[in-house]
N, C-alpha and C positions, 0 to 999 in steps of 0.2 A: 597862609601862615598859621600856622598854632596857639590858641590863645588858651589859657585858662580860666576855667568860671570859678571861684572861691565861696564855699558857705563856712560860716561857724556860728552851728545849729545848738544853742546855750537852753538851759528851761526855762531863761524867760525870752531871750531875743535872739532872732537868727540875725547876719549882716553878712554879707554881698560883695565880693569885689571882684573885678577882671585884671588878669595879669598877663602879661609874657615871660615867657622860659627864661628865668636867669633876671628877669627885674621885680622891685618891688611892685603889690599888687594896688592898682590903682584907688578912687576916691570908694568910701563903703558907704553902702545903705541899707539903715539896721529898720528892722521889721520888729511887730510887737507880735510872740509865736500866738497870741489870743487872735489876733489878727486873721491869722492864715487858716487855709483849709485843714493845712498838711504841710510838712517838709519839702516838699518839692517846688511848692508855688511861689517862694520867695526867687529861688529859682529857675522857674520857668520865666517870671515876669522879666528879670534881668534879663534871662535870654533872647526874651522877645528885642531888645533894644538892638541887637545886635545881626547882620545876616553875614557872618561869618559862616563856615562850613565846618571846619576841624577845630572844633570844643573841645577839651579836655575840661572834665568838671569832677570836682575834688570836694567833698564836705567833711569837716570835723564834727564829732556828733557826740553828747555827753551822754555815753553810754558803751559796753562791750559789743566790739566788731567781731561776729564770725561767721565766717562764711559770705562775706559780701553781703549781711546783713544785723541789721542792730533794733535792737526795744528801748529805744532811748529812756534813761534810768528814772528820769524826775518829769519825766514825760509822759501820756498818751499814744504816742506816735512811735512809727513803725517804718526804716528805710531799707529798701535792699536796691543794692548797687546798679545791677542790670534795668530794675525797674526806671532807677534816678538817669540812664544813659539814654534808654527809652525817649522817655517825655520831657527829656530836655535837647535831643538829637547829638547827643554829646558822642565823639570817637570810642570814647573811654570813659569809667568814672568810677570815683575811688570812694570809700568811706574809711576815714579814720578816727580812733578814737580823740575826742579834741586834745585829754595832754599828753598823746601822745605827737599832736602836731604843731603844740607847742614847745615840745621837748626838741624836736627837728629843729625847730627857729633858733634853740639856743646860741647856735655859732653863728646863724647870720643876723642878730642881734649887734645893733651898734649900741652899746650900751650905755654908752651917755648920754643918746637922744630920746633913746625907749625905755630905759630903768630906769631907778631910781635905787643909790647905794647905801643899804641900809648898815655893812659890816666891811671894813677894810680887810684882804687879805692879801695874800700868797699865793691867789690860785696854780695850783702843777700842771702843767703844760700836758697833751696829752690826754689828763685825767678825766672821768665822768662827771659828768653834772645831774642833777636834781632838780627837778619841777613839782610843785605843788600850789595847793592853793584853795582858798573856801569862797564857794558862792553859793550857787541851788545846794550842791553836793559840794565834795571834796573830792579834787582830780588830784592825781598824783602821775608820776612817769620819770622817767631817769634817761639817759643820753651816756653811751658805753664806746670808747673805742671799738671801732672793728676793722676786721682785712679792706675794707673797702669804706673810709671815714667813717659812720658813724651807726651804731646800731641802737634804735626803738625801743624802749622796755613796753611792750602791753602789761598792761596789770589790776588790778581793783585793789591798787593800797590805800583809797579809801577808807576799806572795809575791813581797817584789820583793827584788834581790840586797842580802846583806847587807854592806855598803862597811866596810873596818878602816879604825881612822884612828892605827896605828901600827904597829910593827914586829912585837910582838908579837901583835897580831889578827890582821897579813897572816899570820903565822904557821901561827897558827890553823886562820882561814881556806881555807889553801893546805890543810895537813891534811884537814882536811871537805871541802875540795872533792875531792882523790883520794879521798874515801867514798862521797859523795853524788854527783858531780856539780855540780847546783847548788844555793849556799849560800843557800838562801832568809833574811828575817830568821826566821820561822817557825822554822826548823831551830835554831836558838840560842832566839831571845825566846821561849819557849815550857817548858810542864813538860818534856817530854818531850827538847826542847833545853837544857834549865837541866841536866840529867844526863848529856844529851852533852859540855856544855862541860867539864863534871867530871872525864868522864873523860877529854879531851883532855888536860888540868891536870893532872891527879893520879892517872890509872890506877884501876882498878873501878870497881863497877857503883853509885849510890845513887840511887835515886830524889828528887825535888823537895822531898818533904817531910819526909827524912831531912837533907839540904843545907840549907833553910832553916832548922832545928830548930837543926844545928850549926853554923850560922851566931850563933845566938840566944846559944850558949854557948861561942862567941869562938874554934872551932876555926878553926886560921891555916888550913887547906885550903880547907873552906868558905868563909871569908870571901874567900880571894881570888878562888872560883869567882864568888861572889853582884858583891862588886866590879866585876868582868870584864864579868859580864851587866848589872848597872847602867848601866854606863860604854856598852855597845852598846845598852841600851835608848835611854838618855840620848840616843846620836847620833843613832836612827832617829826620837825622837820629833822633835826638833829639827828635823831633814828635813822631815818631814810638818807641822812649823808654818809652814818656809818654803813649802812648795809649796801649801799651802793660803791664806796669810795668817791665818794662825789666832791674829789680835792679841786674840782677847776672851779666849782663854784654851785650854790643852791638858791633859787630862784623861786620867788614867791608871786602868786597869782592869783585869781579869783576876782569877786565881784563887791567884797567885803572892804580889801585889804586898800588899794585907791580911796576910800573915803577919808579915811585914817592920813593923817601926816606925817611925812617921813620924821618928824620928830619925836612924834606920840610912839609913833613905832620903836625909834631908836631907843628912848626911854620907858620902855617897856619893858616885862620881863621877856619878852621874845628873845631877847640877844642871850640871854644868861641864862636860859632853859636850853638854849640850843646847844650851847656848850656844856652844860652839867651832864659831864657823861664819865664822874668818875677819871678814873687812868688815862682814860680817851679823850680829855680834857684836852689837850697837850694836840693830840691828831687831828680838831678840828678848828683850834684857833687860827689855823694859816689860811681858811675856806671864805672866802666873801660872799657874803649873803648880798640879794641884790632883790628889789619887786619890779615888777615887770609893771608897768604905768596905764597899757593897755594891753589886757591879755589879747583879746578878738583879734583885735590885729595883729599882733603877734602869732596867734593861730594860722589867719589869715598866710603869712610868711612862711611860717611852716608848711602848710600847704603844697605853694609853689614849689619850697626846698623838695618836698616829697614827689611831687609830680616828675620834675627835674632828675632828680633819683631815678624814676620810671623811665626818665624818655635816654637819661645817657647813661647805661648802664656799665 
């Protein structure tokens, strides 16, 4: 019988699951990537537990797929597919990029037990949805009607300039840009940008998970850092709803956004960044925003959704 192996290969943590075609993927075991040799060993080891024959082995991997191979972005590490079929004795083995294998999960999302609803709407039957989301980086990917349910956006909309939509962001902004260069949204929506922004704000050094901590216990710095990044997540997701058409709904993700309370979130400027979009105001109020509670696993789903795609075409 057919089984699939599941990775989703993150920059800080790979995690593990075995599925079968058409079920969710079983219990996952997450690995620290400091830990590991390489991408494949979290992999292999799972494999070993198992002497099945016909493997199908599938990894999401945070970084651009081509060719059957990828330079994972906030990583060291280096996967090409045929290598990954190899030394795992796998039939097949796929690498995708992770949102764009979260983007797959979208529909088979139950979303009351995996989400959490940050924004009521209207979603349009049919219609595209939107994925994003800050953790190491910032993933993006969209979910498109096609002749055949459902088509994949690959992309790096990460990496596209981050737009201020006031005086204080151009601020900002102009600041990082004499750093960086260019202000990707990545460089802010991001861990590693949630501490940059900080210390734009506030001067020294905290790490993401020091910021959101003191956020939890109402210090006025943090908060207004967390605010600030809300408020530019808010506007880029907004973007990516118009430019996708993403009326069935936009879907928040990452590694950040789970620490945060769906009520810190709700009262945030996230909601009312997403909408300020002018005349377009009106077009995106009907869209339900929603965060995905555990992205991995959701990846993880995706995954199988994908493989499944391969096997009944």
């Amino acid at each position: 019988m057919t089984r699939y192996l599941l990775a989703d290969i993150g920059g800080t943590h790979t995690r593990v699951a075995a599925a079968a075609p058409g079920e969710p993927p079983g219990p996952v075991t997450r690995y620290r990537n400091r830990d590991l040799a390489g991408p494949v060993e979290a992999l292999q080891r799972h494999r070993a537990q198992h002497a099945d024959d016909d493997w199908w082995v599938a990894a999401a991997v945070a970084g651009p797929v081509a060719q059957g191979r990828v330079q994972l972005t906030n990583l060291g590490w280096q996967l090409d597919a045929e290598e990954l079929a190899r030394r795992t004795g796998a039939v097949r083995a796929e690498l995708v990029n992770d949102y764009q294998a979260l983007a797959r999960a979208l529909p088979e999302l139950q979303k009351e037990a995996h989400c959490t609803r940050l924004r009521e709407g209207a979603p349009a039957a049919g219609a595209a949805m939107a994925v994003l989301g800050p953790g190491t980086g910032l993933g993006v990917s969209g979910l498109v009607p096609a002749a055949r349910e459902w088509g994949v956006i690959a992309g790096e909309g990460g990496h596209v300039t981050l737009a201020a939509a006031d005086a204080t962001e151009a601020t900002l902004l102009g600041a990082l840009r004499e750093e960086l260069g260019h202000v990707s949204a990545e460089a802010v929506l991001s861990g590693p940008g949630l501490s940059r922004l900080h210390r734009m704000l506030h001067g020294g050094e905290a790490g993401p998970e020091v910021i959101t901590a003191a956020d939890g216990e109402a210090d006025p710095a943090a908060r207004e850092t967390i605010d600030r990044f809300l408020a530019l997540l808010g506007g880029t997701a907004g973007n990516l709803a118009l430019t996708l058409g993403a009326r069935a709904g936009v879907f928040l993700a990452g590694g950040i956004l789970p620490r945060l309370s769906a009520s810190r979130l709700a009262d945030s400027p996230l909601l009312e960044r997403f909408l300020a979009k002018g005349r377009f105001r009106s077009y995106l109020e009907p869209v339900p925003v929603w965060r995905i509670d555990d992205p991995a696993a959701a990846a993880l789903l995706g995954l199988r959704a994908w493989l499944d795609d391969l096997r009944y075409p």
